[in-house]
N, C-alpha and C positions, 0 to 999 in steps of 0.2 A: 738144170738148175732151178729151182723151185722160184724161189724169188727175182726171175730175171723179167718177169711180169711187173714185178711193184718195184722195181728198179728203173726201169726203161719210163712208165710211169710217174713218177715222183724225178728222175731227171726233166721228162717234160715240162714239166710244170715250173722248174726251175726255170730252164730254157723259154720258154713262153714268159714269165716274168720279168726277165733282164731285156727280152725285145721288147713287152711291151713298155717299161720305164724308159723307152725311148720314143717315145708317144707322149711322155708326160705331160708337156707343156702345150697340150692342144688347150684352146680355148674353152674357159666352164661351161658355156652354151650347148656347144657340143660335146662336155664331157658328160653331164645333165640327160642331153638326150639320147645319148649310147647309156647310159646308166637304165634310165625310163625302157628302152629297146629291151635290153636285156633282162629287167624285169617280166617284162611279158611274155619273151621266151621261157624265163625259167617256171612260170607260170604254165604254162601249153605244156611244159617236161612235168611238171608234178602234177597234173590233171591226166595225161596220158599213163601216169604210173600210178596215181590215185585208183582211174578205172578199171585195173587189172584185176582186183580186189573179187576175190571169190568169194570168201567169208565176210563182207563188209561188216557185220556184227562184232568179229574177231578185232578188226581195223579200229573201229569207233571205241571199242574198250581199249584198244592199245592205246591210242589217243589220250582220249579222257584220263586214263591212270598213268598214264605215261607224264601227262601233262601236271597231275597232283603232285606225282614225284620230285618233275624236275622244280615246283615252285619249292616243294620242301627242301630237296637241296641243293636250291639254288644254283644250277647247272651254268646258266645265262652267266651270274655274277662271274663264278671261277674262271669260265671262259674270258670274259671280260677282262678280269685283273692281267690272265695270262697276256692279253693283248695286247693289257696297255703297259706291262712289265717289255713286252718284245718292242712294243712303242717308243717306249723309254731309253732302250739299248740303241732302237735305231735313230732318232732323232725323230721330234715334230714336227723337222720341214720336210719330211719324206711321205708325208700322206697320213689317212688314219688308218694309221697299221691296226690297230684292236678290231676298227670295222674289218677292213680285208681280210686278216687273219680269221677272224670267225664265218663272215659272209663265204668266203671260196673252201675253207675246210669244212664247214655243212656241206656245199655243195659237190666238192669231188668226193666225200665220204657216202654221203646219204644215194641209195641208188643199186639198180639192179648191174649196171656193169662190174661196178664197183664188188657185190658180192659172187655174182658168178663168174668175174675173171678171176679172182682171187680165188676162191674152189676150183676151177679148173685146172690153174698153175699149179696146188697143190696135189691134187687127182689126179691130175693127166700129165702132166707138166705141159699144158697146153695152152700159151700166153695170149692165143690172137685176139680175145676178147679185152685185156689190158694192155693190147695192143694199140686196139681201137681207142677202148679210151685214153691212151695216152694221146693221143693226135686231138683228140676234142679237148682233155684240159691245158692242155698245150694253147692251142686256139681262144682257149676261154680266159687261159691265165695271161697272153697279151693285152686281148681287152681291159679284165676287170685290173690289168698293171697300170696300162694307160691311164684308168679313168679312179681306182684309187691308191693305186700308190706300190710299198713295196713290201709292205704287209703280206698281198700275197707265196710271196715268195717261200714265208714260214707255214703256211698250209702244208708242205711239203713234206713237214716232218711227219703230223700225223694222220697223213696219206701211206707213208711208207710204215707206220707203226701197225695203222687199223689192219689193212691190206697184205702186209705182212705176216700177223698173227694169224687173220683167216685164212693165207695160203699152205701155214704153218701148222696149221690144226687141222687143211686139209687131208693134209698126207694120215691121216687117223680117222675122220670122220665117216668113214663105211662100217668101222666097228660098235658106233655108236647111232647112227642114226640110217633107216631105208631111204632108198633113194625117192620111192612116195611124201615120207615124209619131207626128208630135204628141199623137194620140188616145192612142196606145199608152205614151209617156212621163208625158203627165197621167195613166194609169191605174196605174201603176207608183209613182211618185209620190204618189201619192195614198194606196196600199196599203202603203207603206215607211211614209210620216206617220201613218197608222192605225196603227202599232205603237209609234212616238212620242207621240201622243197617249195608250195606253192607259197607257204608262211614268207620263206627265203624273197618269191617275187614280190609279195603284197609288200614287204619291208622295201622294197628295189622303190618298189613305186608311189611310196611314201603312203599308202591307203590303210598302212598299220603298223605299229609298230611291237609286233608278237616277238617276245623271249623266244626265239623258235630252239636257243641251246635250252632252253626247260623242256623242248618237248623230245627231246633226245632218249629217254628214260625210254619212251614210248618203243622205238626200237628191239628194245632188251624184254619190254612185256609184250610185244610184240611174240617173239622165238618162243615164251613161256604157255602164252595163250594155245601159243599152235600147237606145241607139246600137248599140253592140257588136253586141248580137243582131241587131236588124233588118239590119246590115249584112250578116252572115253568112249569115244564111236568104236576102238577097237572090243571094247570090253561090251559094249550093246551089241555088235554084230557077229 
């Protein structure tokens, strides 16, 4: 079954939310500083995935135009409204759903497990990498339930949507792309989301407050650049 990867997955996350909103009513002191913690993990995760970056050239352009993009349109706001539309169905005394809903769906979307468990399910039907990471957002989505609320819990969806489509496209993507390049765009990819993610901790830890849903675009020019390149080194070599 293709999707038993982003199924197993996206239940996590559910499950990791309902336990951690029983955690709720820990004290702000200590919600503050498991907040500030988990900044600076997620921090350490997008520096280690930043440094992967082979092309860094490739990266810094995805960036930069990625970033132009999402201010033109205005990625951050729609995410936003979505939030605070899910905010509004759940209630205000349930946390800030708009924050958690954005904060944990960057962060289980954006990321190498993320894209190469989801190719593999589709490829192989070979789950164990969304395997794993279901056990870590599982983990991640107790805490960040505890400490905001139950906003995470709609991450969920487009965990199973993004993840989904990439396992789904899987099952086709030999006919359009080598496994060189493949390699080469999950690596790209992966080092562009490592500079999104570290956005994610600097917001955690209040040292910025970056639209990091504007720099989402970056992503998308990310796959394009790498195309681009490998096209052209083909054609020089």
């Amino acid at each position: 079954m293709v999707l038993l990867g982003v199924i197993v997955n996206t239940l996590a996350i559910i499950v990791g939310t309902l336990i951690g909103l029983c955690f709720a009513n820990i004290p702000e002191g200590m919600k503050s500083t498991v907040l500030k913690v988990l900044g600076i993990a997620v921090v350490v995760l997008g520096m280690g995935m930043a440094f992967e970056a082979e092309y860094f050239l490739n990266v810094l352009f995805s960036v930069v135009f990625g970033a132009i993009l999402g201010e033109w349109l205005k990625v951050e706001d729609h995410l936003e409204r979505l939030g605070q539309w899910i905010e509004h169905k759940a209630g205000k005394h349930r946390g800030n759903v708009a924050k958690a809903f954005v904060t944990t769906t960057l962060i289980f979307t954006i990321g190498a497990m993320s894209v190469i468990g989801s190719l593999n399910s589709g490829l192989n039907l070979d789950h164990d990498v969304l395997y794993t990471k279901a056990f870590l957002d599982g983990f991640v989505s107790i805490i960040f339930a505890s400490t905001l609320g139950i906003g995470v819990i709609f991450s969920a969806i487009p965990v199973f949507v993004y993840q989904g489509a990439l396992a789904l496209f899987a099952t086709t993507i030999d006919q359009w792309l080598t496994p060189e390049l493949l390699e080469r765009l999950v690596n790209d990819i992966t080092a562009t989301g490592g500079i999104l993610i570290i956005g994610i901790g600097l917001n955690l830890l209040e040292v910025t407050k970056l639209k990091v849903g504007n720099l989402l675009p970056a992503l998308v020019v990310a796959v394009l650049v790498g195309i681009g390149v490998y096209m052209v080194q083909g054609l020089m070599g």
